[in-house]
BALOBA-1460 file (C-alpha; in Angstrom, 3 decimals):
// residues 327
<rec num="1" residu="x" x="-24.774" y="-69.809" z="-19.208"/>
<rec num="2" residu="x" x="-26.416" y="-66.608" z="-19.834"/>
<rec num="3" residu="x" x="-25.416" y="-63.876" z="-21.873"/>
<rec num="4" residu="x" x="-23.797" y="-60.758" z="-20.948"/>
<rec num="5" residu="x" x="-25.247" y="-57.345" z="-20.994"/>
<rec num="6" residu="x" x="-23.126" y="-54.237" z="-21.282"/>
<rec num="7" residu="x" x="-22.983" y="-51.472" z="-19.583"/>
<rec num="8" residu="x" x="-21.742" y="-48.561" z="-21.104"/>
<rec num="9" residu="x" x="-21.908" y="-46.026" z="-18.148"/>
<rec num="10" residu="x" x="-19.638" y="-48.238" z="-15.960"/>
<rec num="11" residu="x" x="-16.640" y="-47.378" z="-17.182"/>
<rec num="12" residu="x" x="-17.893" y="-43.538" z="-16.402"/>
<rec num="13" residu="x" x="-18.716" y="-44.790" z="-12.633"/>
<rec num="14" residu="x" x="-15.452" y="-46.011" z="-11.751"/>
<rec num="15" residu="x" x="-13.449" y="-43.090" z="-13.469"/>
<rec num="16" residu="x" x="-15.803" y="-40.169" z="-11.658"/>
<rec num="17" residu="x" x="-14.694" y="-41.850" z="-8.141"/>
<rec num="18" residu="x" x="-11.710" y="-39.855" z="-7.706"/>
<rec num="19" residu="x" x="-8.773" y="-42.704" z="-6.200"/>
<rec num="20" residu="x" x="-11.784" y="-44.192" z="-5.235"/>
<rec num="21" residu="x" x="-10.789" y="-47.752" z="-6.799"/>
<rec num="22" residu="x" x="-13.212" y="-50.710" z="-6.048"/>
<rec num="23" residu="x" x="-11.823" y="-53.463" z="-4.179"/>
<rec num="24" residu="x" x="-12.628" y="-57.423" z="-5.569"/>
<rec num="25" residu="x" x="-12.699" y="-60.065" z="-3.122"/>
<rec num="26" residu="x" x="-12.301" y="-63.303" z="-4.616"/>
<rec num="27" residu="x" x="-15.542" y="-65.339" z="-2.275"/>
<rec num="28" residu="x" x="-14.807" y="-69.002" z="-1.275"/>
<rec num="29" residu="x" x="-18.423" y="-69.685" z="-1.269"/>
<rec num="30" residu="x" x="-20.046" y="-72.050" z="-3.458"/>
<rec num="31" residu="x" x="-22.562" y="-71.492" z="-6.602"/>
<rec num="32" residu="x" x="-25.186" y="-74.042" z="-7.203"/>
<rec num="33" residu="x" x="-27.865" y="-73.569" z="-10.004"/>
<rec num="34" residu="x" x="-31.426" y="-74.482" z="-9.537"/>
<rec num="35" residu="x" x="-32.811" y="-74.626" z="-13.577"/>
<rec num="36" residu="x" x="-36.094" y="-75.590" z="-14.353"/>
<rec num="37" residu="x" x="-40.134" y="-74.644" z="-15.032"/>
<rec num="38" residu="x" x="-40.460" y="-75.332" z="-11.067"/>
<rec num="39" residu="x" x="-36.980" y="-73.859" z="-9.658"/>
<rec num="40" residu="x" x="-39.058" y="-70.505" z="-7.777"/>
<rec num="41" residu="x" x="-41.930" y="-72.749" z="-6.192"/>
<rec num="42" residu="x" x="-39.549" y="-75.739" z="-5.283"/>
<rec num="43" residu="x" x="-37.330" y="-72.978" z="-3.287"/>
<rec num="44" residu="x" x="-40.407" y="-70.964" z="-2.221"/>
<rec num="45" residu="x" x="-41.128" y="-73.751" z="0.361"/>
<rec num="46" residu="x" x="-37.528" y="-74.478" z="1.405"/>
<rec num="47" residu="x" x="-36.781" y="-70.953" z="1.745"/>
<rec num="48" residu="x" x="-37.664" y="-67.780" z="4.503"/>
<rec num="49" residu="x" x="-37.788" y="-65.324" z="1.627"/>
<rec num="50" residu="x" x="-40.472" y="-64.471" z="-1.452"/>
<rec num="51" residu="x" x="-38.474" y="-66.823" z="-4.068"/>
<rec num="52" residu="x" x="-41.272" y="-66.012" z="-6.867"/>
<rec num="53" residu="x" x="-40.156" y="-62.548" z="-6.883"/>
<rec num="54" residu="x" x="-37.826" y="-63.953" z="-8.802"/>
<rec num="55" residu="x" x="-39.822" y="-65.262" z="-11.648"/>
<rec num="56" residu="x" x="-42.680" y="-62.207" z="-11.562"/>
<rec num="57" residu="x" x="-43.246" y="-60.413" z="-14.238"/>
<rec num="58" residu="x" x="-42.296" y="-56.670" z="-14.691"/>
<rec num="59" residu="x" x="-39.034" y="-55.199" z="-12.416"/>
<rec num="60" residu="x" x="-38.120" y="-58.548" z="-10.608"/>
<rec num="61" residu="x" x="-34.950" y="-58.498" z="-8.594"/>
<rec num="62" residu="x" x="-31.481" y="-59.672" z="-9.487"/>
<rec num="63" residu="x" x="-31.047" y="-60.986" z="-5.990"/>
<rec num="64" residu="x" x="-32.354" y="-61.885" z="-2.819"/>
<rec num="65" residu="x" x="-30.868" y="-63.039" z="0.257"/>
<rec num="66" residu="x" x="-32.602" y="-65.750" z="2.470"/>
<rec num="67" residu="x" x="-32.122" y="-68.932" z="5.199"/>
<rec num="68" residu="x" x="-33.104" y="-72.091" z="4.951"/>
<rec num="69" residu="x" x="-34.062" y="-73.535" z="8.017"/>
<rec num="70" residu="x" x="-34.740" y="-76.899" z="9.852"/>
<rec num="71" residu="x" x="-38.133" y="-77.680" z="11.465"/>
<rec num="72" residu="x" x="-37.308" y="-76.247" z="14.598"/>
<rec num="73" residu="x" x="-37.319" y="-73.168" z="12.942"/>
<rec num="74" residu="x" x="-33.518" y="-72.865" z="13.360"/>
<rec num="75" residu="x" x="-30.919" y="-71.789" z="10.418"/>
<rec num="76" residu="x" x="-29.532" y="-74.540" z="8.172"/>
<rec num="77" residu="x" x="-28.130" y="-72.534" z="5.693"/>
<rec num="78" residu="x" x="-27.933" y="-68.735" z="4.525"/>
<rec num="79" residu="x" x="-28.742" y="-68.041" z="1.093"/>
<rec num="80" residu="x" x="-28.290" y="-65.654" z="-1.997"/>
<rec num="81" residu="x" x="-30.602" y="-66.553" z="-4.943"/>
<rec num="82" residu="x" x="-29.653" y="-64.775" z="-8.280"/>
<rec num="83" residu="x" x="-31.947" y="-64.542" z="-11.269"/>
<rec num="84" residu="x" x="-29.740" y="-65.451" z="-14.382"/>
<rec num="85" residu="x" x="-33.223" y="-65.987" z="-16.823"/>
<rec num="86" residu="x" x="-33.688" y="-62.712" z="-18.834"/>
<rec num="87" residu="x" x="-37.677" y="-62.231" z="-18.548"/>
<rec num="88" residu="x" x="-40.581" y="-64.583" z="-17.856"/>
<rec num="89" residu="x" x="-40.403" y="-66.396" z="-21.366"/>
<rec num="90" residu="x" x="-37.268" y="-67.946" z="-20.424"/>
<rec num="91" residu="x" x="-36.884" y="-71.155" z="-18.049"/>
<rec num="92" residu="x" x="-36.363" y="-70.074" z="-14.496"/>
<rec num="93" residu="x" x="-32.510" y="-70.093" z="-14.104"/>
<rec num="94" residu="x" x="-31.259" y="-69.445" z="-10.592"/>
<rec num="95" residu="x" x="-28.323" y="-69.478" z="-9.021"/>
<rec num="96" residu="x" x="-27.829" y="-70.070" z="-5.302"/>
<rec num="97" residu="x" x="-24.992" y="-69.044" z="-3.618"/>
<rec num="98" residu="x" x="-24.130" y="-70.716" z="-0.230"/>
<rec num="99" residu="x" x="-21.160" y="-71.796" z="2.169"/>
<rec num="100" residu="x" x="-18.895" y="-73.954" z="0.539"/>
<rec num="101" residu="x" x="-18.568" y="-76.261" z="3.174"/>
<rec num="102" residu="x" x="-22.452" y="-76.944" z="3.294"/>
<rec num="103" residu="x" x="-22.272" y="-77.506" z="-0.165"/>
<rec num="104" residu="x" x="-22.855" y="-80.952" z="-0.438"/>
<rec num="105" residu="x" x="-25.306" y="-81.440" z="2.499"/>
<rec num="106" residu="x" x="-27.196" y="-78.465" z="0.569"/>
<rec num="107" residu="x" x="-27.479" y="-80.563" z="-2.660"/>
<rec num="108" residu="x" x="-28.913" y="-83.794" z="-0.297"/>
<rec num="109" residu="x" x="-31.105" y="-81.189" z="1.468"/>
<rec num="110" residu="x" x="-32.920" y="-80.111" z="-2.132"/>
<rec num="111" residu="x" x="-32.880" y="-83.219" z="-3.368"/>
<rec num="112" residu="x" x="-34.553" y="-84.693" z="-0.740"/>
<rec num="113" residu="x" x="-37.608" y="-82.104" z="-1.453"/>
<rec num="114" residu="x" x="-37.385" y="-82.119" z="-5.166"/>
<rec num="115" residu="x" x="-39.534" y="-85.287" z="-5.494"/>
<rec num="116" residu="x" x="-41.163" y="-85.107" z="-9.014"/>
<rec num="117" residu="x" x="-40.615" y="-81.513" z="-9.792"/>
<rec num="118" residu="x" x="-39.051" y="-80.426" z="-13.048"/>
<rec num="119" residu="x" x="-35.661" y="-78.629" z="-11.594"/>
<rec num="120" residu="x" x="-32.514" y="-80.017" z="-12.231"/>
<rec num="121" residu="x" x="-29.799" y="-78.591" z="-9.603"/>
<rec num="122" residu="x" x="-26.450" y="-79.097" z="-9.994"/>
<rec num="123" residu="x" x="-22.978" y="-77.123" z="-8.689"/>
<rec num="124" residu="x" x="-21.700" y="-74.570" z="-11.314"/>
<rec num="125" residu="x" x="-17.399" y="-75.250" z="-10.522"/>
<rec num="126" residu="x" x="-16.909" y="-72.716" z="-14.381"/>
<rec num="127" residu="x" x="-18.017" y="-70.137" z="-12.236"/>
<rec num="128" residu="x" x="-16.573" y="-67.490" z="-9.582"/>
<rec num="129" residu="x" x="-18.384" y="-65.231" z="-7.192"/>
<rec num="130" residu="x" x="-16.612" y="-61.814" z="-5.988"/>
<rec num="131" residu="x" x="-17.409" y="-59.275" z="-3.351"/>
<rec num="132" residu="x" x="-16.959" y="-55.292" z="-4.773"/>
<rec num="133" residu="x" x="-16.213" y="-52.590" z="-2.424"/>
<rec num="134" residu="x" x="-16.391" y="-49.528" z="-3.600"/>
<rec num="135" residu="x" x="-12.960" y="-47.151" z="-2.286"/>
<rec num="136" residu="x" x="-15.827" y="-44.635" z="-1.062"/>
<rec num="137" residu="x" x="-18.992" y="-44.757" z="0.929"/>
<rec num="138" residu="x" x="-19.197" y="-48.505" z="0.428"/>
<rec num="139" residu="x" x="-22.691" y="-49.743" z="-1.162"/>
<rec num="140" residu="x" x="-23.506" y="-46.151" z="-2.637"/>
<rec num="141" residu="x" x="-26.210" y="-47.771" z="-4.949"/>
<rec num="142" residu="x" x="-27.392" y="-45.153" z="-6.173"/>
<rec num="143" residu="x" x="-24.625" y="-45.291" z="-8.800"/>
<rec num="144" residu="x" x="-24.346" y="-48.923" z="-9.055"/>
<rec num="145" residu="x" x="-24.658" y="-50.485" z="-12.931"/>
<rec num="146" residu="x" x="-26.819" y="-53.658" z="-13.651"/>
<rec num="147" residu="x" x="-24.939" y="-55.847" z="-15.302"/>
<rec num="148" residu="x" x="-21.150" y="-55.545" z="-17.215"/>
<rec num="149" residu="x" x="-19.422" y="-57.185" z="-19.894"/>
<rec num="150" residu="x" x="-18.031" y="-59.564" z="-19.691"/>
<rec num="151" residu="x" x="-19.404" y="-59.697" z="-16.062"/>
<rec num="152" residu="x" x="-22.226" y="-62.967" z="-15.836"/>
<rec num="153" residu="x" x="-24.425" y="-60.732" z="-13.471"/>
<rec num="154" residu="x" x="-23.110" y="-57.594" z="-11.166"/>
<rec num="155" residu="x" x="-25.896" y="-56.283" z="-8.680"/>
<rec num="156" residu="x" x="-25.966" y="-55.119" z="-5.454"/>
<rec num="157" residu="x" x="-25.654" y="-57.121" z="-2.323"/>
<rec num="158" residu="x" x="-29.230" y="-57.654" z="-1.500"/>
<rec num="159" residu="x" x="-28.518" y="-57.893" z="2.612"/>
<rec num="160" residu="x" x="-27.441" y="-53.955" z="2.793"/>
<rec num="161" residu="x" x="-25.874" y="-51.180" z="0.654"/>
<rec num="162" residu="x" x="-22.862" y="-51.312" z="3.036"/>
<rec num="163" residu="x" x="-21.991" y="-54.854" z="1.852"/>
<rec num="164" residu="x" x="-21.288" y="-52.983" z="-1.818"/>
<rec num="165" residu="x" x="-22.327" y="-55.440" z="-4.475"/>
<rec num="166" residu="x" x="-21.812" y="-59.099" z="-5.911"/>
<rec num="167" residu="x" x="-20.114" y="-60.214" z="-8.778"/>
<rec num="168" residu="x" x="-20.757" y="-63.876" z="-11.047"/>
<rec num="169" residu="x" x="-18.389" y="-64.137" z="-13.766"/>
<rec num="170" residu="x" x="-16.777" y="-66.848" z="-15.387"/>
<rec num="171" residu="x" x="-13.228" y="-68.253" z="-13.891"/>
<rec num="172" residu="x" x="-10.352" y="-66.816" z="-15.358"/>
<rec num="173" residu="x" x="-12.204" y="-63.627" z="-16.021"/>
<rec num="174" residu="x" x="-10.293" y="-60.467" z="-16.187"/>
<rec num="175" residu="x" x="-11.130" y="-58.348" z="-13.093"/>
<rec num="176" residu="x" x="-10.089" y="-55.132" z="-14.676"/>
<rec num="177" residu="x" x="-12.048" y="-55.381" z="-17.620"/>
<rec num="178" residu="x" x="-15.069" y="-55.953" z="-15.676"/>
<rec num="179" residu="x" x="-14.554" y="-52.978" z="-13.466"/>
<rec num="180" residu="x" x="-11.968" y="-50.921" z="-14.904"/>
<rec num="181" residu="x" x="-9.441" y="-49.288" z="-12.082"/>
<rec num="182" residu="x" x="-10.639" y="-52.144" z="-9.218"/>
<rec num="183" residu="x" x="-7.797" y="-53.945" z="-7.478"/>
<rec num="184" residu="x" x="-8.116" y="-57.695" z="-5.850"/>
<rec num="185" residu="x" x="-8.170" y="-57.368" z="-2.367"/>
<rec num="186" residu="x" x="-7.084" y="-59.853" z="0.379"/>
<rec num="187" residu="x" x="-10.441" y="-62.139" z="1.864"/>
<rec num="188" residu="x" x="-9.517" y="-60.626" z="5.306"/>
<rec num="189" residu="x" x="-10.363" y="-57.519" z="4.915"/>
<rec num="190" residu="x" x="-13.887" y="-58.497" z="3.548"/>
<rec num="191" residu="x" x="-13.917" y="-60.385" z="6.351"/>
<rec num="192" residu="x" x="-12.760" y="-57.453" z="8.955"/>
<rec num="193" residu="x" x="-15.608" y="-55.055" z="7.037"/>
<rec num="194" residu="x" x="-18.283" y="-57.357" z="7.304"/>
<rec num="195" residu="x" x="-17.649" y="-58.008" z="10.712"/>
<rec num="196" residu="x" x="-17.548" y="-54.153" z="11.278"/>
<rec num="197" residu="x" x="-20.766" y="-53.861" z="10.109"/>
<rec num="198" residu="x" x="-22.276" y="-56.632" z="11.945"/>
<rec num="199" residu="x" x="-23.219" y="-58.814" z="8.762"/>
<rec num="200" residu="x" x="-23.051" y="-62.747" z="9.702"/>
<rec num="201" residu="x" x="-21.824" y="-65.242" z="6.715"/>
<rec num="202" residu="x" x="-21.581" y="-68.923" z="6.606"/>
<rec num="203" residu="x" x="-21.534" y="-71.840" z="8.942"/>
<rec num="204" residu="x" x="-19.627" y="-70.120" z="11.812"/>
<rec num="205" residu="x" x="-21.116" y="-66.946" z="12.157"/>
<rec num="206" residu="x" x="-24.690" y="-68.658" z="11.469"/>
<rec num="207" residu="x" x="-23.877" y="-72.432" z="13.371"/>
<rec num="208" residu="x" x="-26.385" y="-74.882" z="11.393"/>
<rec num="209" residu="x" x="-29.315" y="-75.953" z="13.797"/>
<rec num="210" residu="x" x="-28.170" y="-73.006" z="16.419"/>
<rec num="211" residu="x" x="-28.664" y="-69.678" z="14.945"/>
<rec num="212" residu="x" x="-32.429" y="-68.216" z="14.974"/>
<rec num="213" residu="x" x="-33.058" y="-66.338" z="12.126"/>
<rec num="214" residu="x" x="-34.746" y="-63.155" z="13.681"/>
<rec num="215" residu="x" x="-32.024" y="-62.993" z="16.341"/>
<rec num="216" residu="x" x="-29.782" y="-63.422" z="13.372"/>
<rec num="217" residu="x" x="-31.252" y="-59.748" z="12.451"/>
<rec num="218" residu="x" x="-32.571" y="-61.388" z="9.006"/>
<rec num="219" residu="x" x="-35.329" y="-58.895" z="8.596"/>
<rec num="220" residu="x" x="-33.364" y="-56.212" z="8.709"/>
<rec num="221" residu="x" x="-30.821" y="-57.578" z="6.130"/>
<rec num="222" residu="x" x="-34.170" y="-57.906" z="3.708"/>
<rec num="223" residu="x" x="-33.942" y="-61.944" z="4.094"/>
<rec num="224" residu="x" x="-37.655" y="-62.931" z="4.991"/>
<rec num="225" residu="x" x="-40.879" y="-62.685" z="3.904"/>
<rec num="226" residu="x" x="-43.792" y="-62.719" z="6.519"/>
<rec num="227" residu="x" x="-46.599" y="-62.774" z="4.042"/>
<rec num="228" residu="x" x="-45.254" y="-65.836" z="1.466"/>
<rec num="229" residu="x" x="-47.515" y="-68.669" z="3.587"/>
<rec num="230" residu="x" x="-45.926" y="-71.776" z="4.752"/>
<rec num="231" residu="x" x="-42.484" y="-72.917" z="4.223"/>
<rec num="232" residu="x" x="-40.094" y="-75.417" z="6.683"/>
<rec num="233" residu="x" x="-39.486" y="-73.924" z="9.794"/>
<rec num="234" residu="x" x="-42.200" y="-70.918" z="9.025"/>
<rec num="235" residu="x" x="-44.385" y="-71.538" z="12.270"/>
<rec num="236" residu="x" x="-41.747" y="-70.184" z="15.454"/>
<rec num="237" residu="x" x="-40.574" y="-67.530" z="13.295"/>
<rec num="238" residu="x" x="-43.582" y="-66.209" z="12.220"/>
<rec num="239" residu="x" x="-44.918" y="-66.850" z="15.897"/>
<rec num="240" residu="x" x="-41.647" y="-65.236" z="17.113"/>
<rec num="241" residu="x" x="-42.805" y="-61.614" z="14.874"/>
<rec num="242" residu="x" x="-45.729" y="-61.381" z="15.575"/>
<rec num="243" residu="x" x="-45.015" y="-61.459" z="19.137"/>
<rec num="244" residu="x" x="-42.920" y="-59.002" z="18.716"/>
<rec num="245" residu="x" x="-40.008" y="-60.064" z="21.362"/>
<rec num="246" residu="x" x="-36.369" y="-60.629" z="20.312"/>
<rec num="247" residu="x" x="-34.163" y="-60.230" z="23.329"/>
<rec num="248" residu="x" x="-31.056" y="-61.239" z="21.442"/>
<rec num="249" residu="x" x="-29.343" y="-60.078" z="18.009"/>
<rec num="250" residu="x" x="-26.006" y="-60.697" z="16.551"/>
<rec num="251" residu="x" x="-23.814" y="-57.157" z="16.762"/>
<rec num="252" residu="x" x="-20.600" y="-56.366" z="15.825"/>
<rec num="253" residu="x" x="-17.681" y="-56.431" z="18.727"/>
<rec num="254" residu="x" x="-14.137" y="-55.336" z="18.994"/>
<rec num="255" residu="x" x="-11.231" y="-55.702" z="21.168"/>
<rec num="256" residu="x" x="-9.744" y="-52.613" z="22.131"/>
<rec num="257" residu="x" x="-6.477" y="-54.601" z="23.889"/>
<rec num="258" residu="x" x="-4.487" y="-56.708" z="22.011"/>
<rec num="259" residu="x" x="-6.078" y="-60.654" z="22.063"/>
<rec num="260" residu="x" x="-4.012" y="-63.393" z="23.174"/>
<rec num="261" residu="x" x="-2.068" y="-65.332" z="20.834"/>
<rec num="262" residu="x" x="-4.571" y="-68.126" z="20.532"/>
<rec num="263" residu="x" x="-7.347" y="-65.779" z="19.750"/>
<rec num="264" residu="x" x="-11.093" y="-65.919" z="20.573"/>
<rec num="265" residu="x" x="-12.480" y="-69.025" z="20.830"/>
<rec num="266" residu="x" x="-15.668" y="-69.021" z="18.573"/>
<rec num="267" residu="x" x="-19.077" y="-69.657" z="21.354"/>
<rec num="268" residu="x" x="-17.045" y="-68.299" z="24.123"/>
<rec num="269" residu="x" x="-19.391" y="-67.276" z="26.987"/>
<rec num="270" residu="x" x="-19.337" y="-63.736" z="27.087"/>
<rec num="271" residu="x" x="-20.048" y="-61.985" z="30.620"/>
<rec num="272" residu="x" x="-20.961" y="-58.264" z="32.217"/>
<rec num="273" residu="x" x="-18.533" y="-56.550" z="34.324"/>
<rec num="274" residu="x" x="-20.821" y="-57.727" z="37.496"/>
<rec num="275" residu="x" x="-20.889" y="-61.653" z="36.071"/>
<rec num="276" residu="x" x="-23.897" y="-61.852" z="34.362"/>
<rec num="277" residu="x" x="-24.098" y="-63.919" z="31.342"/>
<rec num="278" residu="x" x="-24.625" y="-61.186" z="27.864"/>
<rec num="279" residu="x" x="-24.197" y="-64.023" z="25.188"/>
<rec num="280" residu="x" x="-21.651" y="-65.645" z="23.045"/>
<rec num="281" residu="x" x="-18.582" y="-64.905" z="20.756"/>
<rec num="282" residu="x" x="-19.651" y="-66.438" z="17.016"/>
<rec num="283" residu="x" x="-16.566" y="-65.862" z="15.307"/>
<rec num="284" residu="x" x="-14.308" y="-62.804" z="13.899"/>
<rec num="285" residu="x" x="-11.099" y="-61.837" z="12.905"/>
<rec num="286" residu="x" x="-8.293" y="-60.230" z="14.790"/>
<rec num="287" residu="x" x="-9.806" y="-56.944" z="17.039"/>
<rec num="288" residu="x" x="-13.342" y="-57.291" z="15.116"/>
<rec num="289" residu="x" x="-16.058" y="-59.459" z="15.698"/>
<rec num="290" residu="x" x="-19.607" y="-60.656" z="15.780"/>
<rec num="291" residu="x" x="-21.259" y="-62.092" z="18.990"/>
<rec num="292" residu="x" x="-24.848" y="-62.633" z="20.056"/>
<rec num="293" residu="x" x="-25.743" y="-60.464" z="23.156"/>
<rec num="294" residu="x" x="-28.647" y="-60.085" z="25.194"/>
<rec num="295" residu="x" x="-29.954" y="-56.431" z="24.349"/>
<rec num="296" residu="x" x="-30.835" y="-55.633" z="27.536"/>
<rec num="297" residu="x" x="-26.733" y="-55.879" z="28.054"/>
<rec num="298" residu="x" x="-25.377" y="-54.976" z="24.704"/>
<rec num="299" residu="x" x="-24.428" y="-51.445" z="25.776"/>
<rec num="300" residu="x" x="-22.809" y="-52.331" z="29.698"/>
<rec num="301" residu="x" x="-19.312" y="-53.274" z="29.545"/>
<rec num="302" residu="x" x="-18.456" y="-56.066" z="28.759"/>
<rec num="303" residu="x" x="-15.524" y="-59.099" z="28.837"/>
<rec num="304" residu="x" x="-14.638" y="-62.446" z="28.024"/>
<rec num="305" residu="x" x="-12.683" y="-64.726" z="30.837"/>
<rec num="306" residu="x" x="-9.850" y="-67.005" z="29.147"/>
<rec num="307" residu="x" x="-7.547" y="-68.561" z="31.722"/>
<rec num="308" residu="x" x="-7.966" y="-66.865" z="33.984"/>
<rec num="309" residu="x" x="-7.687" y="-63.365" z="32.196"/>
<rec num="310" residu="x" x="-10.574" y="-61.198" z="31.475"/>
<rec num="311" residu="x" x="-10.465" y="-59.955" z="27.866"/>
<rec num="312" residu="x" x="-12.908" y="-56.651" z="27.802"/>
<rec num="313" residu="x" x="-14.681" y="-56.275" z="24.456"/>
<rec num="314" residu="x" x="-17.630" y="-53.450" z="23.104"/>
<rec num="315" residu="x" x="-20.714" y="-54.057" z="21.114"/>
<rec num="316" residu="x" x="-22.266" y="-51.402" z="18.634"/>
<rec num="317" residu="x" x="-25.546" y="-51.107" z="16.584"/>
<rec num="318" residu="x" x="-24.917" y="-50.722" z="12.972"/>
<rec num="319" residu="x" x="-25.880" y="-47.863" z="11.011"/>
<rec num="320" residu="x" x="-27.636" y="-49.285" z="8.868"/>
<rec num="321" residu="x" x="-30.148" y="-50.805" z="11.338"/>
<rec num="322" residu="x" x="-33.719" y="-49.398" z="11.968"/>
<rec num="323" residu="x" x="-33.424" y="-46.656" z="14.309"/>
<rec num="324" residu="x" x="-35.746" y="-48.479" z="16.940"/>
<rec num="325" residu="x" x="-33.884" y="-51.845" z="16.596"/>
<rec num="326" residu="x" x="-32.275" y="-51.919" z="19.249"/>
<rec num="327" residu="x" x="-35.105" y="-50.650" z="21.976"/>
């Protein structure tokens, strides 16, 4: 597809992090490249982020996270865009990295835009997409290599440095050779940290034509641009910003009693102490979760009625949120 660059100090990294091995999560989301002279501007107006950062000139990123959303102004689908082209003399080759359930309604949803521009898009099944970890302050960037042999690309997770970084390779590859001393680790506990730090993914933390993508805290994960101009579903969520009003955000929850056999049900109503309604359970996995709440409630305690039994649950602002979010 592309070739791979080397990276001689990476070998360096991973030995200096004393026991600190990185953790691999093999992803079961779905790759689909966008190739062409018009990939960046046929995504630009699809898309909620800058796509022709992509393509500019100079230090452009590796990665960029973004939603696409219906007219309403409501999420569809949420994005990661890698650049795979080496520099601007290249054809535009990205590669878009989505749910793997949405993955063929995706395909009808581009298609349906492409009209006569010159971008082929096509799923990319030779490839696989993994989640690193680091063992140690996860998503310490500071330290973080571009790119590794035989790695396809290795960057950080554009949404926050506490998601660690993303890895494209091709199937089959050997894990350890890409980062020597990492370990494959089990999908849950990806899961169970990104639900810790209050980062949605896919189709049931982000329900298609439900989730808004400011209450979906997408400008804090570094996921919209409000100075691109127009693209589909632009005109509440700019309108939203500017007024300057979100009374609900997604937040991380947990359970500090043990859940009932059956679980959570995902869009369970989720209440105060005194009966007022706070928001709804998205979806999680066993004590962690991620709910949207009213802010004006997020910090009250809190429960969940199932059957007749109350099931008491806490939110928490991330860390890694602006330190005036949540006001």
């Amino acid at each position: 597809l592309v070739r791979a660059i080397t990276a001689p100090g990476l070998r360096r990294w991973c030995q200096g992090r004393r026991g600190a091995a990185a953790a691999c999560f093999p992803l079961g989301r779905a790759l689909l490249g966008v190739r062409g002279a018009d990939a960046a501007t046929f995504l630009q107006g699809l898309l909620t982020n800058d796509v022709t950062q992509l393509v500019a000139a100079g230090d452009a990123p590796p990665a960029l996270y973004a939603h696409a959303l219906n007219v309403q102004g409501r999420c569809l689908y949420d994005v990661i865009l890698y650049r795979l082209h080496g520099s601007t003399a290249e054809e535009p080759h990205i590669l878009l990295e989505c749910d793997s359930s949405v993955l063929d309604s995706i395909q009808k949803h581009l298609k349906l835009y492409k009209i006569r521009r010159k971008v082929t898009i096509a799923p990319c099944p030779d490839l696989s997409l993994w989640a690193v970890i680091p063992g140690e302050q996860p998503g310490d960037a500071s330290s973080l290599p571009k790119c590794a042999d035989p790695a396809l690309l290795l960057t950080p997770d554009p949404r926050a440095e506490v998601m660690g970084w993303r890895l494209i390779a091709k199937k089959g590859a050997n894990l350890s050779e890409i980062i020597p001393g990492s370990h494959v680790g089990d999908i849950q506990d990806y899961h169970r940290h990104r639900y810790k730090q209050g980062i949605p993914e896919g189709v049931k933390d982000l329900p298609p034509g439900v989730a808004l993508p400011l209450e979906s805290n997408l400008a804090f994960l570094n996921g919209i641009s409000f100075t691109k101009g127009c693209y589909i579903g632009q005109e509440l969520t700019a309108r939203t910003h500017h007024m300057g009003v979100i009374r609900k955000r997604l937040l991380p929850v947990s359970f500090p009693e043990p859940l009932p056999t059956a679980g959570i049900p995902e869009g369970a109503e989720i209440l105060t102490e005194a009966g007022k309604r706070a928001g709804k359970f998205r979806a999680g996995g066993g004590e962690l979760g991620i709910a949207l709440l009213r802010l004006a409630h997020a910090n009250e305690p809190l429960c969940i009625n199932l059957g007749g039994d109350r099931v008491k649950l806490k939110a928490t602002t991330p860390q890694w949120w602006p330190k005036a979010a949540a006001k």
